[in-house]
N, C-alpha and C positions, 0 to 999 in steps of 0.2 A: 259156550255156543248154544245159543235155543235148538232145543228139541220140542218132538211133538209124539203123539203115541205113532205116526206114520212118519216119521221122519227116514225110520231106512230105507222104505219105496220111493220117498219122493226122492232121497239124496241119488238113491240108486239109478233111475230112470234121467234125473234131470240133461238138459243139453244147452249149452253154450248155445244163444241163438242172437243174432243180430237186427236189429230192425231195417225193411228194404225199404229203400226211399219212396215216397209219393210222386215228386216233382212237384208237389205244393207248396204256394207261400205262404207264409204266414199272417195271420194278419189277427191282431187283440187288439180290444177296447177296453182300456179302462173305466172302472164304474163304481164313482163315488164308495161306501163303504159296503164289501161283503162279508157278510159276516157266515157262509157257513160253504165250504164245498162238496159236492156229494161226485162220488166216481163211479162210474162202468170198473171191471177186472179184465174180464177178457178182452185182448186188442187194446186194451187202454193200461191199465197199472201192471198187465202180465203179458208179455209175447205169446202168442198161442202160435203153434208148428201149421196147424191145422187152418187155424184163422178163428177159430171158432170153439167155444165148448159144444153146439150141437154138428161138427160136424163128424160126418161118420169116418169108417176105418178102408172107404173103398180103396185110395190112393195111398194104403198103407204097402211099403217094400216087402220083398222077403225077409228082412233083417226082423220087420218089425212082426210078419207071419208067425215065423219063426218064435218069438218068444211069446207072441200069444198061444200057440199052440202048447207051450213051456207050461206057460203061467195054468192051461186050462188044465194040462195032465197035472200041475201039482195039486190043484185042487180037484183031481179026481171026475173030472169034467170031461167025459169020452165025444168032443165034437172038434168040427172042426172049425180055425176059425171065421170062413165066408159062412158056415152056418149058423155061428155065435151070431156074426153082426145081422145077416137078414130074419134070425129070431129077435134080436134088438128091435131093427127097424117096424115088424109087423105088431108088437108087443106093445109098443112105442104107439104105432097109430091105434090099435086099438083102444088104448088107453085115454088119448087124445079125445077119439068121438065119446067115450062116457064123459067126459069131463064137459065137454063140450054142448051133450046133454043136460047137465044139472047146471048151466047157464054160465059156465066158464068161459071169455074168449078168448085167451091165449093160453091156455092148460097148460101145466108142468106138470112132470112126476119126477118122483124118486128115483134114480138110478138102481140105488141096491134092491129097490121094490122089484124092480123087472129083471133083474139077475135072480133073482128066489124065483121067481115064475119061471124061468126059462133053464134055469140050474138043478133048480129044488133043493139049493143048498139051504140049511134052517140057522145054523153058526152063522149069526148077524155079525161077530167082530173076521169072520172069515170071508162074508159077502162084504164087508166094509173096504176088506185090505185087497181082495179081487178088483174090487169094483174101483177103486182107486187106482192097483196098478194096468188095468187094461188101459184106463184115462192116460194114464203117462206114458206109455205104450203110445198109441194113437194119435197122440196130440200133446207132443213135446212143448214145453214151457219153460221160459225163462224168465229174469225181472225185466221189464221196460227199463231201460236207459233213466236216469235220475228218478226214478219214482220215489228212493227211499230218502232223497234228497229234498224233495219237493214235498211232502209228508210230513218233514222235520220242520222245515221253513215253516210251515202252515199251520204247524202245531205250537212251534214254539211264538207264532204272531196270533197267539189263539183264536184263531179259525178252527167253526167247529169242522167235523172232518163228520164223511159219512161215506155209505154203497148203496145204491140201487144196482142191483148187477141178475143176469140169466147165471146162477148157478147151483151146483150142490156144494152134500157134506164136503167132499172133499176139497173144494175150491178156497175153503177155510182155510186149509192146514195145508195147502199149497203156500198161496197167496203169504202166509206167515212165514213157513218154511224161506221163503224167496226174501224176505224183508229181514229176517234172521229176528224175528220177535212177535208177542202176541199181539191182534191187532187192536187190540184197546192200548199196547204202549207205542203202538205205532202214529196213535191218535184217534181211530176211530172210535165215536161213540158210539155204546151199545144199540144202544133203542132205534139207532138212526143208520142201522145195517140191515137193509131190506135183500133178501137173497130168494130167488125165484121158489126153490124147492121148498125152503119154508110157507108157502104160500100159496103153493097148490097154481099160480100162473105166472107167467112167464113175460117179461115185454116184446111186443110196445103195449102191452095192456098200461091204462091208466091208473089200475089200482094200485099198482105197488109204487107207481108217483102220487096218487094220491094219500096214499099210507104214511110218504114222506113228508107231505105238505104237512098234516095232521100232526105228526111227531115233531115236527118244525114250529107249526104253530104253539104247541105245547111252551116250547123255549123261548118265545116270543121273536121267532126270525120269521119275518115273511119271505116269500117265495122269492120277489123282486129282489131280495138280500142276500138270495141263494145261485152260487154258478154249478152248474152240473157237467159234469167232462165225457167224452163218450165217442166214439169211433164208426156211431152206426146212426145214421141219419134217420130211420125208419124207429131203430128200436130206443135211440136215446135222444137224441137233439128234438127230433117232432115231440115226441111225448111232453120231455124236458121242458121245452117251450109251451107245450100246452097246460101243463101246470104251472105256470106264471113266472120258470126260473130262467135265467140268463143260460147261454148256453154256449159252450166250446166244443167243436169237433174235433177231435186229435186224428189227425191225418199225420202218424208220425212212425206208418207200418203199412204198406204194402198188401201185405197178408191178409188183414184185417181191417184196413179200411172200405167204408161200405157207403158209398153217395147213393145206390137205389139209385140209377137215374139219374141223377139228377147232375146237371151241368155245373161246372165251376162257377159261371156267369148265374146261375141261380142262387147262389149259395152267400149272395150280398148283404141278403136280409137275414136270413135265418141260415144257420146259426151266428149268434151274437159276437163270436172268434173262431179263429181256424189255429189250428197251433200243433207245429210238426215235432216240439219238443215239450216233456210234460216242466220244464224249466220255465218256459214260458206261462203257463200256469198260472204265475207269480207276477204277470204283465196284463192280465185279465183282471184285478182286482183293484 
């Protein structure tokens, strides 16, 4: 069985979750030959409880109160947890506007960075394992329906495989945990795993699609040869499209699907396929 150095928080926390239907059809185009697919995680290769990795802990139960307040006494943390999350939130925005002055436009941070500020705990492998199981805590996760399925396929018809994804350290060694192996033997190539927190911003910025283009161009794929999979109109299919690649919206979650607006009847042109199952996938190429 793959392990990870967090694998007993994640095994711990994990929850059995089902994908809610959309009421969308499906609809993929095939296109002549792709040679590389790049994915979103959250909403898209991982269920998020929440729908989101930024969304906060307001609609969290007592169950879930409860073992935050747990989790904060064991690490010697005397608050409570509505005053944990709106020191997050103000932390968070502040953070934001300095990034935002030194010319960032979608800013990211570090989640354990803003747990040390708000904790003042200094044990980096103890804000690591906080800071991951508050995440699990909050925003229960499970695998998408066929992802480990469709990964295989796409690996073993060598497609290169890739992320552009909003997330942290932890979302690593979820996302692994969830697939039961590392995500280089899942197929992902290294170099062509762009993760918000390494990067100081966040999408729909274009950089970190442009980062991709670049690391694509490297291996001789253009953009046109590239599909990108993604759940959030605003944060993946525009951008996606704007850097020259084909695009699929996975409308294949309730929770987590995000049209921004935007009407069924709009959605003809852009994105490239609509696809309710990541099976389908496999019907885009």
């Amino acid at each position: 069985m793959y392990t990870n150095e967090f694998s007993d928080i994640i095994r711990r926390h994990l929850k059995r979750l089902e994908p809610v239907d959309t009421g969308m059809e499906a609809r993929t185009l095939p296109y002549g030959k792709t040679e590389a697919v790049m994915f979103d995680i959250y909403g898209t290769l991982i269920i998020s409880g929440s729908g989101d990795i930024e969304a906060d802990s307001t609609g969290a139960g007592t169950g879930a109160q409860a073992r935050i307040r747990d989790l904060l006494k064991r690490h010697g943390i005397d608050k409570e947890p509505e005053q944990i999350r709106m020191e997050i939130m103000e932390t968070v925005k502040q953070e934001h506007a300095v990034l935002k002055r030194r010319g960032i436009d979608i800013p990211e941070v570090r989640y354990e960075d803003f747990w040390q500020r708000i904790t003042g705990l200094n044990d980096q492998a103890a804000l690591m394992r906080l800071t991951l199981e508050y995440e699990m805590i909050v925003n229960p996760v499970s695998i998408m329906p066929h992802a480990p399925i469709i990964l295989r396929q796409l690996k073993d018809r060598n497609v290169v495989l890739g992320i552009i994804s909003n997330a942290q350290f932890f979302t690593i060694h979820i996302l692994s945990e969830l697939l039961g192996c590392d995500l280089r033997d899942a197929g992902f190539v290294p170099d062509l795993m762009f993760f918000s927190y390494e990067h100081g911003c966040a999408k729909p910025s274009p950089r970190l699609f442009g980062k991709a283009v670049q690391a694509l161009s490297e291996k001789g794929i253009t953009p046109e040869r590239v599909l990108y999979v993604g759940n959030d109109m605003r944060s993946d299919v525009f951008p996606a499209h704007d850097a020259g690649f084909r695009t699929a919206l996975f409308a294949g979650d309730k929770r987590s699907l995000r049209l921004r607006g935007a009407a069924i009847n709009d959605l003809n042109e852009i994105p490239d396929n609509i696809i309710t199952d990541l099976n389908q996938v496999y019907d885009c190429l």
